[in-house]
PyMOL Python script that loads the backbone (N, CA, C, O; Angstrom):
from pymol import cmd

cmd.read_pdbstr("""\
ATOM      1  N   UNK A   1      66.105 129.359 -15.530  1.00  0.00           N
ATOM      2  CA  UNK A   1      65.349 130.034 -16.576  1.00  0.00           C
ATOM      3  C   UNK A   1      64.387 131.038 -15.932  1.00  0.00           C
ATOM      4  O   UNK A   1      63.503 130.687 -15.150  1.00  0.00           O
ATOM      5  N   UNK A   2      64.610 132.325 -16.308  1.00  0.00           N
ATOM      6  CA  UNK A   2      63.613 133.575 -15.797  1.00  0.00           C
ATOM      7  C   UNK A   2      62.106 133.828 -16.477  1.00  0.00           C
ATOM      8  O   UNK A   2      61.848 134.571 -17.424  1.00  0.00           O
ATOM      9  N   UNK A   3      61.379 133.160 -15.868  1.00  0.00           N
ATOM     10  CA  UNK A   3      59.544 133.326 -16.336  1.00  0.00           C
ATOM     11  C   UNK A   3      59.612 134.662 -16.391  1.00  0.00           C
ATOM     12  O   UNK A   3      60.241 135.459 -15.694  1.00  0.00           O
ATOM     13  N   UNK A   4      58.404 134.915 -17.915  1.00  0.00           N
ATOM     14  CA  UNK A   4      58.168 136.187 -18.313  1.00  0.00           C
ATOM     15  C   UNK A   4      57.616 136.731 -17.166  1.00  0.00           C
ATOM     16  O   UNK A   4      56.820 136.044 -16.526  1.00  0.00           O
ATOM     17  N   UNK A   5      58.009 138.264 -16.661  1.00  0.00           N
ATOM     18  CA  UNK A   5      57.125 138.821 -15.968  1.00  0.00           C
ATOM     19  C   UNK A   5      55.558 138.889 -15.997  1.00  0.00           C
ATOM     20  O   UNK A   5      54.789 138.683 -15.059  1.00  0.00           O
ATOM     21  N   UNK A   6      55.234 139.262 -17.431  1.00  0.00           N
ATOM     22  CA  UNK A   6      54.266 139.742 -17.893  1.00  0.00           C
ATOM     23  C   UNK A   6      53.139 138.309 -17.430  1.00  0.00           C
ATOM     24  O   UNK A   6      52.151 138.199 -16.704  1.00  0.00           O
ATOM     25  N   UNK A   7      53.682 137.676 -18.022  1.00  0.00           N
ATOM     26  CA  UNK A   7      53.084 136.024 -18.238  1.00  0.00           C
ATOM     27  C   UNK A   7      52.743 135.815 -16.836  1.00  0.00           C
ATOM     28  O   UNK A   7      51.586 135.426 -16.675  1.00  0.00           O
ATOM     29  N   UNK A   8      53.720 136.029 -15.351  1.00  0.00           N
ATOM     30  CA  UNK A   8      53.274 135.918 -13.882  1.00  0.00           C
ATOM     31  C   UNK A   8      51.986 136.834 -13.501  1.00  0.00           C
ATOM     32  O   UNK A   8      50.972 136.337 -13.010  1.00  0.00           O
ATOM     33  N   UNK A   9      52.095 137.907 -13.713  1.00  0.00           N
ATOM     34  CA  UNK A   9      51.050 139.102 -13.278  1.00  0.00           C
ATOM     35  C   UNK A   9      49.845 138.477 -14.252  1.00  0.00           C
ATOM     36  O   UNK A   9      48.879 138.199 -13.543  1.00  0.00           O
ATOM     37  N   UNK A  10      49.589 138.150 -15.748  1.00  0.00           N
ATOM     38  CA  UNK A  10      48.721 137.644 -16.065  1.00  0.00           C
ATOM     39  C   UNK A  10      47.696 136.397 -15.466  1.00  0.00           C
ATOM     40  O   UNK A  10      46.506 136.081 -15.485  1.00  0.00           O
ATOM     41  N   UNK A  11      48.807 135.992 -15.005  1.00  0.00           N
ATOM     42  CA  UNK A  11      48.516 133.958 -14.226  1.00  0.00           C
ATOM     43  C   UNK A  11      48.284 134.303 -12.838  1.00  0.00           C
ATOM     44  O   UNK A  11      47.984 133.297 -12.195  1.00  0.00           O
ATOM     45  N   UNK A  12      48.315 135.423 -12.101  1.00  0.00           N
ATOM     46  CA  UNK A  12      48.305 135.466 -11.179  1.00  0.00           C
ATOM     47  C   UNK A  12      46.588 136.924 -11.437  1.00  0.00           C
ATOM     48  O   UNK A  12      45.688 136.738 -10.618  1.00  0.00           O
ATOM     49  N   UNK A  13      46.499 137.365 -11.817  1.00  0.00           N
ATOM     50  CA  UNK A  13      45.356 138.066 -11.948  1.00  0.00           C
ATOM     51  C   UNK A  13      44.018 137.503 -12.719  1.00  0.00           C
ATOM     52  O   UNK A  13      42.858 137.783 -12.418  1.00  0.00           O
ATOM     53  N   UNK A  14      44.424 136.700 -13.713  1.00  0.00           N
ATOM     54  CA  UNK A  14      43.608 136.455 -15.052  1.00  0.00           C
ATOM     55  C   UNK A  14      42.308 135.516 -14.341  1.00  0.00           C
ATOM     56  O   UNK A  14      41.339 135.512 -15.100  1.00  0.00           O
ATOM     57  N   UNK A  15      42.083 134.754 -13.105  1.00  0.00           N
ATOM     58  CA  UNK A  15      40.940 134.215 -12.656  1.00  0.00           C
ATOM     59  C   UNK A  15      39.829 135.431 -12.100  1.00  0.00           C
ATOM     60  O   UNK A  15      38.600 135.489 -12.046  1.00  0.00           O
ATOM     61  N   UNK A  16      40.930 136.342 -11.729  1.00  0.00           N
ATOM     62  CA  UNK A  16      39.679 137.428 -11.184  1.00  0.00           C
ATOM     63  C   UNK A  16      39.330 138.550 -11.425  1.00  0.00           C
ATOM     64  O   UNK A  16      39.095 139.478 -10.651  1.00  0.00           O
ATOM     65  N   UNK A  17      39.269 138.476 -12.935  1.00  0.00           N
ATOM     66  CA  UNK A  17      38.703 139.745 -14.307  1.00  0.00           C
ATOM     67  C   UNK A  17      38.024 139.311 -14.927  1.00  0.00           C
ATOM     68  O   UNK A  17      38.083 138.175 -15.399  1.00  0.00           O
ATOM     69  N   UNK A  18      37.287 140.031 -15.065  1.00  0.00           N
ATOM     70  CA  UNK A  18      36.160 139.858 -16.243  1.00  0.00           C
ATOM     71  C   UNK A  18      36.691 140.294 -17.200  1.00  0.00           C
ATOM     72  O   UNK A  18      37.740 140.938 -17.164  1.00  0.00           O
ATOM     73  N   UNK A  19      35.808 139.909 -18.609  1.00  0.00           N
ATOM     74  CA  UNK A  19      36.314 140.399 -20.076  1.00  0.00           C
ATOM     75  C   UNK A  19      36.743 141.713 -20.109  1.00  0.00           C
ATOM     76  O   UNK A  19      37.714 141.845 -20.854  1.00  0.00           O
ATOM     77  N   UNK A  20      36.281 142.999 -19.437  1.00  0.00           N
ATOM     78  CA  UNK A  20      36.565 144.215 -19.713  1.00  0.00           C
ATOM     79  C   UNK A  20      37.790 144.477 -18.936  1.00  0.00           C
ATOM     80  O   UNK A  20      38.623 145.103 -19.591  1.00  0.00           O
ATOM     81  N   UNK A  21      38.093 144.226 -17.915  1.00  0.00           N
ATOM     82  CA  UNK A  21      39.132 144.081 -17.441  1.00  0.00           C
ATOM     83  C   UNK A  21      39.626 143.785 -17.317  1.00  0.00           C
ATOM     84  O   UNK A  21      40.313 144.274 -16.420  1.00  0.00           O
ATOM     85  N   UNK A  22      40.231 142.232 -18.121  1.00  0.00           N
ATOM     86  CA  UNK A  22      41.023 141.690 -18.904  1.00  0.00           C
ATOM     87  C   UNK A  22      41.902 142.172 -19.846  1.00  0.00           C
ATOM     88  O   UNK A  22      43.116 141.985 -19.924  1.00  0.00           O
ATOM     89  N   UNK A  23      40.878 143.062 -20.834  1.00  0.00           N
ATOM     90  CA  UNK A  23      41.083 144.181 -21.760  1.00  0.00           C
ATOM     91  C   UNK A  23      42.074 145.151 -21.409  1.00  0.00           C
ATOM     92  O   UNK A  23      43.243 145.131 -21.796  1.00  0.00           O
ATOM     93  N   UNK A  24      41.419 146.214 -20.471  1.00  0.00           N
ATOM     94  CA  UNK A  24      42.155 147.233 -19.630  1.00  0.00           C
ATOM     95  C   UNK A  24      43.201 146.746 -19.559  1.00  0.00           C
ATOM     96  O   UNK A  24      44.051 146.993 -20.413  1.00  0.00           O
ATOM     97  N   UNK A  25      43.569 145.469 -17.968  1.00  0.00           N
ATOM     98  CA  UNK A  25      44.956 145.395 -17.639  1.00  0.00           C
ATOM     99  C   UNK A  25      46.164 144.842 -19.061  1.00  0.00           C
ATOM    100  O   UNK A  25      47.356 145.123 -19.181  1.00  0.00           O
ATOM    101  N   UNK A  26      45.379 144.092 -19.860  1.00  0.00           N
ATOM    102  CA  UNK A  26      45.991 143.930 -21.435  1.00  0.00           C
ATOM    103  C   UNK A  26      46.767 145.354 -21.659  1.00  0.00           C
ATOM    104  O   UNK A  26      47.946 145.704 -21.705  1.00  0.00           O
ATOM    105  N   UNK A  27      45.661 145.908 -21.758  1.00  0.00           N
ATOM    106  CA  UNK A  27      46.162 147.602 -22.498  1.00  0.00           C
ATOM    107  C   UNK A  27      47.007 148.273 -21.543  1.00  0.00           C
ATOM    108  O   UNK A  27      47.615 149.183 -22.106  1.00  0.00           O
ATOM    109  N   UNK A  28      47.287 148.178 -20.292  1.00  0.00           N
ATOM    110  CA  UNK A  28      48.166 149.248 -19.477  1.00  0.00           C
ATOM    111  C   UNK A  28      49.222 148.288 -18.977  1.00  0.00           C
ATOM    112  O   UNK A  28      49.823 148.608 -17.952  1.00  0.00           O
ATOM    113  N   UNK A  29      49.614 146.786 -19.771  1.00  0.00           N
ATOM    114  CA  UNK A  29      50.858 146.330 -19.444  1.00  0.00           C
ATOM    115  C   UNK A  29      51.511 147.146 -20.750  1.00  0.00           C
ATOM    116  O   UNK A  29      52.505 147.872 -20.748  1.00  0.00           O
ATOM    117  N   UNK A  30      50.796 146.861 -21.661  1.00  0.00           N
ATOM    118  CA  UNK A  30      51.115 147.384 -23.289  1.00  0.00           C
ATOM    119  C   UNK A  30      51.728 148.516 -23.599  1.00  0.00           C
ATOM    120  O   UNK A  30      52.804 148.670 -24.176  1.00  0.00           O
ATOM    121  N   UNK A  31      50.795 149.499 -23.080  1.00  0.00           N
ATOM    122  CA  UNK A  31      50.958 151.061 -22.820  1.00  0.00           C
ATOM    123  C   UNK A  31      52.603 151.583 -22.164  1.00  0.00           C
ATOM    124  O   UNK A  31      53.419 152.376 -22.634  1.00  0.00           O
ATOM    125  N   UNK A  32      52.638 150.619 -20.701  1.00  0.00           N
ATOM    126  CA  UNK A  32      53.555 150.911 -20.033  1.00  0.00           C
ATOM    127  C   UNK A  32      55.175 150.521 -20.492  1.00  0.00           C
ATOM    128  O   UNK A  32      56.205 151.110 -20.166  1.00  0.00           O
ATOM    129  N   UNK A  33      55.030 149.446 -21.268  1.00  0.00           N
ATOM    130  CA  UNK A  33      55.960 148.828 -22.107  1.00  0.00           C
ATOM    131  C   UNK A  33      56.358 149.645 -23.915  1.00  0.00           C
ATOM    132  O   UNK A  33      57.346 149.436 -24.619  1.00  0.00           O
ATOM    133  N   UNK A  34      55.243 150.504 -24.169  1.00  0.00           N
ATOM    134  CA  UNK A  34      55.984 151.393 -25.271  1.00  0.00           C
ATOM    135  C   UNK A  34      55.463 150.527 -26.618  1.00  0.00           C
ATOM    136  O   UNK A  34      54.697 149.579 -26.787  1.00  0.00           O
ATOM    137  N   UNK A  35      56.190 151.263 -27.370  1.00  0.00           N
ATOM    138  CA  UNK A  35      56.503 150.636 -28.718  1.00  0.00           C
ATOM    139  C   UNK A  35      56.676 149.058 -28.782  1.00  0.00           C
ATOM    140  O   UNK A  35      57.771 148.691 -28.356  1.00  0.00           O
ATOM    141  N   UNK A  36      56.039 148.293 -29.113  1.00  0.00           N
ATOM    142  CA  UNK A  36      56.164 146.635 -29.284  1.00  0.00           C
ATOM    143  C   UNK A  36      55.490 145.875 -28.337  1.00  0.00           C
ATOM    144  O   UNK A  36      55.270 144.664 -28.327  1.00  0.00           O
ATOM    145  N   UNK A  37      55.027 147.220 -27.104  1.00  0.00           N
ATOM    146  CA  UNK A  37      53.907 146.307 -26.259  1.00  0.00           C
ATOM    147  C   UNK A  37      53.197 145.081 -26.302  1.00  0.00           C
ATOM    148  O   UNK A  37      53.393 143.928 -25.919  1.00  0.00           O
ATOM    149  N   UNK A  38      51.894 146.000 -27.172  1.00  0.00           N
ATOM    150  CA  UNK A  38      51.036 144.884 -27.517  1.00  0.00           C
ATOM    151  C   UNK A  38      51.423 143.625 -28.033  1.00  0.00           C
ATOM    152  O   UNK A  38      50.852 142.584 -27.708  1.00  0.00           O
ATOM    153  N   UNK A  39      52.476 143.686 -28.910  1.00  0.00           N
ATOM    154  CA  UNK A  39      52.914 141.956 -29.490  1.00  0.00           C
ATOM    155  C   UNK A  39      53.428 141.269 -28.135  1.00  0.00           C
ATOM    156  O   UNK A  39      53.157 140.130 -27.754  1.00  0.00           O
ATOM    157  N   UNK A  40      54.509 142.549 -27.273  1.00  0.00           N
ATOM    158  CA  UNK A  40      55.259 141.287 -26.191  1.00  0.00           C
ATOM    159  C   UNK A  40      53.873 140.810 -25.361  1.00  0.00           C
ATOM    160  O   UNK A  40      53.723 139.591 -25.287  1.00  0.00           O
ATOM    161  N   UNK A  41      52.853 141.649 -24.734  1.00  0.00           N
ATOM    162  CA  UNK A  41      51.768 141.580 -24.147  1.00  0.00           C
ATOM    163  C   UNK A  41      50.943 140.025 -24.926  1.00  0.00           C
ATOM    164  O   UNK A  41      50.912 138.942 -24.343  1.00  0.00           O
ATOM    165  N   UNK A  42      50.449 140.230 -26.071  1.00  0.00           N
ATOM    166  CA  UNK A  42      50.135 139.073 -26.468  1.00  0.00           C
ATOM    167  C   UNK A  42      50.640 137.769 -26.179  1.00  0.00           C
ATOM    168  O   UNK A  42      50.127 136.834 -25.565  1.00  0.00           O
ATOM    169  N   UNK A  43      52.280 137.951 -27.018  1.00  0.00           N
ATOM    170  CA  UNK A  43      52.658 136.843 -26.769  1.00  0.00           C
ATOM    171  C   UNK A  43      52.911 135.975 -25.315  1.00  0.00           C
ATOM    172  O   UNK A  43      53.129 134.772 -25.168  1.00  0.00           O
ATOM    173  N   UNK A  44      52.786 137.139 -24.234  1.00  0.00           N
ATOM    174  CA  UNK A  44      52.710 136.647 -22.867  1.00  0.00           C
ATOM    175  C   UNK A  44      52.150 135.696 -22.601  1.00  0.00           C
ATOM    176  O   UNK A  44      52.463 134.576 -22.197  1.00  0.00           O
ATOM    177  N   UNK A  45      50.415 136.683 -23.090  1.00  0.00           N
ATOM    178  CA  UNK A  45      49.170 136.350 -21.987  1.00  0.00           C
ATOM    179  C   UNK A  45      48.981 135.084 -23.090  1.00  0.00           C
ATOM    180  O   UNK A  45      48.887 134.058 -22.417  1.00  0.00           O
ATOM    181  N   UNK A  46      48.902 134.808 -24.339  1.00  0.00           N
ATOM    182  CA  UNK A  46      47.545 134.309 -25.305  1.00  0.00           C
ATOM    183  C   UNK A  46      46.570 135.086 -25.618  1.00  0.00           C
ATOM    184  O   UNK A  46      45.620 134.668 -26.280  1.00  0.00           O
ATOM    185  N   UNK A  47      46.686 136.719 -25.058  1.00  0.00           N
ATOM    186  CA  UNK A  47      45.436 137.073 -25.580  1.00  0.00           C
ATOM    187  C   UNK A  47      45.580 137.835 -27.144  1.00  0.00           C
ATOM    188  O   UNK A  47      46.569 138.569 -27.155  1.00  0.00           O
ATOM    189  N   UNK A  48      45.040 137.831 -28.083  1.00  0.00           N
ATOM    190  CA  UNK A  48      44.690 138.232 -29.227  1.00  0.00           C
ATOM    191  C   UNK A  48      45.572 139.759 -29.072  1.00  0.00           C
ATOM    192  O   UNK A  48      45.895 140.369 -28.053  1.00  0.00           O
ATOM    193  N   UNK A  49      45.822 140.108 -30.655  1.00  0.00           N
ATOM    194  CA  UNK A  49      46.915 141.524 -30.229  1.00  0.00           C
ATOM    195  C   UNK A  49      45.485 142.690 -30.576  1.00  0.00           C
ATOM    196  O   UNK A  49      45.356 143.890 -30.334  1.00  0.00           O
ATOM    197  N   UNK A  50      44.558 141.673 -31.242  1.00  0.00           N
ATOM    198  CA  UNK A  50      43.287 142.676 -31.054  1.00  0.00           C
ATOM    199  C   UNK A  50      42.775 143.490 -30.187  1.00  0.00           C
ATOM    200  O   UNK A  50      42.314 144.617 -30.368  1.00  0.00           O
ATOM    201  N   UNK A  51      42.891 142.745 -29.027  1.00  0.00           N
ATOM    202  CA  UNK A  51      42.250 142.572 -27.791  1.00  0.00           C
ATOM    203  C   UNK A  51      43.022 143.482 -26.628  1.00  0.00           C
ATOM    204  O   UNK A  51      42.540 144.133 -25.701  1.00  0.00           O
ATOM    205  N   UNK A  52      44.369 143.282 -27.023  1.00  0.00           N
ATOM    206  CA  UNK A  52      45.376 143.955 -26.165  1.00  0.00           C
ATOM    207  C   UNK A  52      45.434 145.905 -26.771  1.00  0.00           C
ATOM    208  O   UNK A  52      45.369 146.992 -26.199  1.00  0.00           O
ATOM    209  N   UNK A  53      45.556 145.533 -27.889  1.00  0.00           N
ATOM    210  CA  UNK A  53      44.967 146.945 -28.737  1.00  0.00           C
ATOM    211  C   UNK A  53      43.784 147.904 -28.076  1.00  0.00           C
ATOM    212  O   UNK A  53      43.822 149.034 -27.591  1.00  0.00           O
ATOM    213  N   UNK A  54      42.703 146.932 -28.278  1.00  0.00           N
ATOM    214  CA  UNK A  54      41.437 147.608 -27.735  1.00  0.00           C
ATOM    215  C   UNK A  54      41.341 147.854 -26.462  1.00  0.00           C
ATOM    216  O   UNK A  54      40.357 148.544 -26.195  1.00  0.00           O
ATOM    217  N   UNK A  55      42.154 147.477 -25.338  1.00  0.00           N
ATOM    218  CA  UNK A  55      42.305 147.645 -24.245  1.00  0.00           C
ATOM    219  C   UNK A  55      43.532 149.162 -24.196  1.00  0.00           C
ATOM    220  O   UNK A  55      43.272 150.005 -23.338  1.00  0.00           O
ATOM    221  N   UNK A  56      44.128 149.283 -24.632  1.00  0.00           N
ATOM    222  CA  UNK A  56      44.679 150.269 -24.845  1.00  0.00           C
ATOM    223  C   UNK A  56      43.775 151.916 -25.419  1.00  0.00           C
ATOM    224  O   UNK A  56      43.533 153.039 -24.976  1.00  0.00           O
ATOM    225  N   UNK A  57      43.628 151.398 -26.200  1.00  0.00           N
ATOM    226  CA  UNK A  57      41.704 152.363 -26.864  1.00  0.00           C
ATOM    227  C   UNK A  57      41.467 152.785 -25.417  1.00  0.00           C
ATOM    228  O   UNK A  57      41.790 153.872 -24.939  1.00  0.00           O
ATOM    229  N   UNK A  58      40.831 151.732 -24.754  1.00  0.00           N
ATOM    230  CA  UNK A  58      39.849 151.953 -23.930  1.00  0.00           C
ATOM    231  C   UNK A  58      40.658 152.746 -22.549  1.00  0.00           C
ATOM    232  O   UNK A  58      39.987 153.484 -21.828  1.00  0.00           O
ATOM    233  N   UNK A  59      41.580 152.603 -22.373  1.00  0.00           N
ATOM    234  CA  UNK A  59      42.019 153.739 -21.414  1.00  0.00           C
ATOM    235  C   UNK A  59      42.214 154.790 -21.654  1.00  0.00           C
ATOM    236  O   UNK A  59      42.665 155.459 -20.724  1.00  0.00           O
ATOM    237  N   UNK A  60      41.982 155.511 -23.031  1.00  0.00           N
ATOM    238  CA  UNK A  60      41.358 157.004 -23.440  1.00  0.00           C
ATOM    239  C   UNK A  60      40.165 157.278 -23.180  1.00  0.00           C
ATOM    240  O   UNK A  60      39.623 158.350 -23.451  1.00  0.00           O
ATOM    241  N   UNK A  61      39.535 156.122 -22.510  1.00  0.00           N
ATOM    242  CA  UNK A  61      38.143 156.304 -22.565  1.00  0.00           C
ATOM    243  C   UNK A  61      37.590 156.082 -21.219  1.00  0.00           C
ATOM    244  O   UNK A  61      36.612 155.357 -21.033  1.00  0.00           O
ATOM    245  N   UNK A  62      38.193 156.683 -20.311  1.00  0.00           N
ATOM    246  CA  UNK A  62      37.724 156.521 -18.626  1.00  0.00           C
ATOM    247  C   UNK A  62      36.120 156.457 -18.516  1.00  0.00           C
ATOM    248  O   UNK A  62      35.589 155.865 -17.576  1.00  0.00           O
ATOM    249  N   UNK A  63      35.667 156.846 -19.128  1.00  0.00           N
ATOM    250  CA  UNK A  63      33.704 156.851 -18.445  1.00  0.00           C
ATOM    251  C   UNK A  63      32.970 155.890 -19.373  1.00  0.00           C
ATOM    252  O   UNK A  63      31.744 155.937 -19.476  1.00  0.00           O
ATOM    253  N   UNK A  64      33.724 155.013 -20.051  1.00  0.00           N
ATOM    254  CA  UNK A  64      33.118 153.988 -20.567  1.00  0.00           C
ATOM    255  C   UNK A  64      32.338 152.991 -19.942  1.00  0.00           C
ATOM    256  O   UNK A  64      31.276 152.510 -20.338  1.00  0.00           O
ATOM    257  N   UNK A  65      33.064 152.700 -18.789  1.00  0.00           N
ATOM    258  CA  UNK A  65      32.002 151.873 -17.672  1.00  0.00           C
ATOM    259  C   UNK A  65      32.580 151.454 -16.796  1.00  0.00           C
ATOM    260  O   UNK A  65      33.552 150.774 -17.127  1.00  0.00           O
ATOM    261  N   UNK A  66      32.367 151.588 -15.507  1.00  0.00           N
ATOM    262  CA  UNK A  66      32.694 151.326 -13.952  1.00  0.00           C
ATOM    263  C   UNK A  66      33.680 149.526 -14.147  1.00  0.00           C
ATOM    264  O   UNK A  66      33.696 148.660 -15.022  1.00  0.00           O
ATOM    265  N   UNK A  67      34.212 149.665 -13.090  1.00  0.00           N
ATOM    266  CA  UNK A  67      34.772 147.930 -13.057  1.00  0.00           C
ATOM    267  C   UNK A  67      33.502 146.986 -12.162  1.00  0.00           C
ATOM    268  O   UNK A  67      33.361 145.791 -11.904  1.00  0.00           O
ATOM    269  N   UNK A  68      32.736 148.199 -11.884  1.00  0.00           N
ATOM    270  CA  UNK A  68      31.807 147.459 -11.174  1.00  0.00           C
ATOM    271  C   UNK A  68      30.242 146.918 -11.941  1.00  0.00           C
ATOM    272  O   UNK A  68      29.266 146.336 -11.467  1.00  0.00           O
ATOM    273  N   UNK A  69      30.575 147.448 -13.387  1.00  0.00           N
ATOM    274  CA  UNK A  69      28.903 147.781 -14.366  1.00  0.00           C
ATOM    275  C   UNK A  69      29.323 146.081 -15.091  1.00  0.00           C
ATOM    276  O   UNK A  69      30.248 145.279 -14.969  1.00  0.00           O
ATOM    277  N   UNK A  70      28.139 146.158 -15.803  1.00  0.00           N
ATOM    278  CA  UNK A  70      27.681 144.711 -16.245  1.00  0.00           C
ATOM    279  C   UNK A  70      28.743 144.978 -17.524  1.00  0.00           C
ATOM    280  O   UNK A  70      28.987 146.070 -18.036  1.00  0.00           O
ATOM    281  N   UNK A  71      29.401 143.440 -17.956  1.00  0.00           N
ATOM    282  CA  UNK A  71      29.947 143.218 -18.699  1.00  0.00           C
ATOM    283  C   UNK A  71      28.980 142.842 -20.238  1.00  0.00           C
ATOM    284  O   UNK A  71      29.281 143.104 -21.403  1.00  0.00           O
ATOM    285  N   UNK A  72      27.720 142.127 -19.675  1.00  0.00           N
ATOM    286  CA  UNK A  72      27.063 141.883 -20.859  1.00  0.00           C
ATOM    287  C   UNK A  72      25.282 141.917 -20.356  1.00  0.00           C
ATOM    288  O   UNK A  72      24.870 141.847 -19.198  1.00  0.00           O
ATOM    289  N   UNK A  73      24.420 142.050 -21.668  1.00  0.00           N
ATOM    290  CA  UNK A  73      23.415 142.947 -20.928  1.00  0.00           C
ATOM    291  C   UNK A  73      22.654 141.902 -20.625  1.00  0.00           C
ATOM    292  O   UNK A  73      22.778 140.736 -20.998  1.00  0.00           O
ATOM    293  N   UNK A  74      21.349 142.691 -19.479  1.00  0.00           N
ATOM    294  CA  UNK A  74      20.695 141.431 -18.523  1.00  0.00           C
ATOM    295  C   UNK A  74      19.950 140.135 -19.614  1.00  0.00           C
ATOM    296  O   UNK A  74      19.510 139.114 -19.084  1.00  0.00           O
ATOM    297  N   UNK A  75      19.886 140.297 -20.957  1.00  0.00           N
ATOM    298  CA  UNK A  75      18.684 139.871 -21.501  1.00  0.00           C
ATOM    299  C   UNK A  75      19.761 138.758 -22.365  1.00  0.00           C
ATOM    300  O   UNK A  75      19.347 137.664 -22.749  1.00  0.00           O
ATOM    301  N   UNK A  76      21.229 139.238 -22.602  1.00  0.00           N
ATOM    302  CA  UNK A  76      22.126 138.414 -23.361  1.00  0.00           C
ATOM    303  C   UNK A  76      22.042 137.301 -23.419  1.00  0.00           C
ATOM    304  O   UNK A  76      22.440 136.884 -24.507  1.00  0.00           O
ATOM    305  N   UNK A  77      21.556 136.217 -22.467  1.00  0.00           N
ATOM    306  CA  UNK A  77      21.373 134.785 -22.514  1.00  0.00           C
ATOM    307  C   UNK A  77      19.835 134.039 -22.913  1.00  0.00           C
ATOM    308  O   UNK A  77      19.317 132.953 -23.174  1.00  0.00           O
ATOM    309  N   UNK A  78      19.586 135.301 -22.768  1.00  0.00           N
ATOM    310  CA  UNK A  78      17.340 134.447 -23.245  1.00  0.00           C
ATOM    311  C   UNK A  78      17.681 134.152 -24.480  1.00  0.00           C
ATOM    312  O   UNK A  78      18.500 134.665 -25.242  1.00  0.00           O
ATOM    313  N   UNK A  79      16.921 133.220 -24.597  1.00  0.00           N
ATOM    314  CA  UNK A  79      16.372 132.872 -26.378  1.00  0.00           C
ATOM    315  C   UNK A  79      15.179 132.787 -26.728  1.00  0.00           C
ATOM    316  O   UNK A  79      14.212 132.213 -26.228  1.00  0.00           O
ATOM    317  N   UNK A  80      15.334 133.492 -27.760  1.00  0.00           N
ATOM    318  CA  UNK A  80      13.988 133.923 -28.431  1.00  0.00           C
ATOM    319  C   UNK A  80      13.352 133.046 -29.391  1.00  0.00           C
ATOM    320  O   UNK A  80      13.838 132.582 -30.422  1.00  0.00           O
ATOM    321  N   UNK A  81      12.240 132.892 -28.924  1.00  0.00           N
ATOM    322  CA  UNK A  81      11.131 131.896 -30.153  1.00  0.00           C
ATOM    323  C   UNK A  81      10.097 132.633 -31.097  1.00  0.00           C
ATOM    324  O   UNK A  81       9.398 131.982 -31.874  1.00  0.00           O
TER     325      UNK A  81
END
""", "prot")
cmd.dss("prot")
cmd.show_as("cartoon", "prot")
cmd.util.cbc("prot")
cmd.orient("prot")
């Protein structure tokens, strides 16, 4: 039985991305695959066809933010009284 490609490159990358680049590589398996991407992409990874979508978006959008910039902002975890 031949394991999905998609599903290997996911399992083999997916510990060392963060959410935004999770996104991205979502969107440029998608992209590269055409028409029906995003569903085969989903159904690969588990990730949402939302998600695989918006990652696609976002590679029209090169200066959105470095792979190196904060994923979420410094203050995101305080709680406020």
């Amino acid at each position: 039985m031949m394991t999905d490609p998609i599903r290997q490159r996911y399992e083999l990358m997916a510990g060392h991305l963060n959410e935004y680049q999770r996104r991205l590589w979502a969107g440029a398996e998608a992209q590269v695959l055409g028409w029906g991407g995003i569903g085969q992409v989903s159904r690969a990874t588990g990730l949402s066809r939302g998600v695989v979508a918006a990652g696609r978006r976002e590679l029209s959008q090169p200066d959105r933010g470095a792979l190196g910039a904060r994923v979420c902002s410094v203050r995101g975890s305080e709680r406020r009284f």
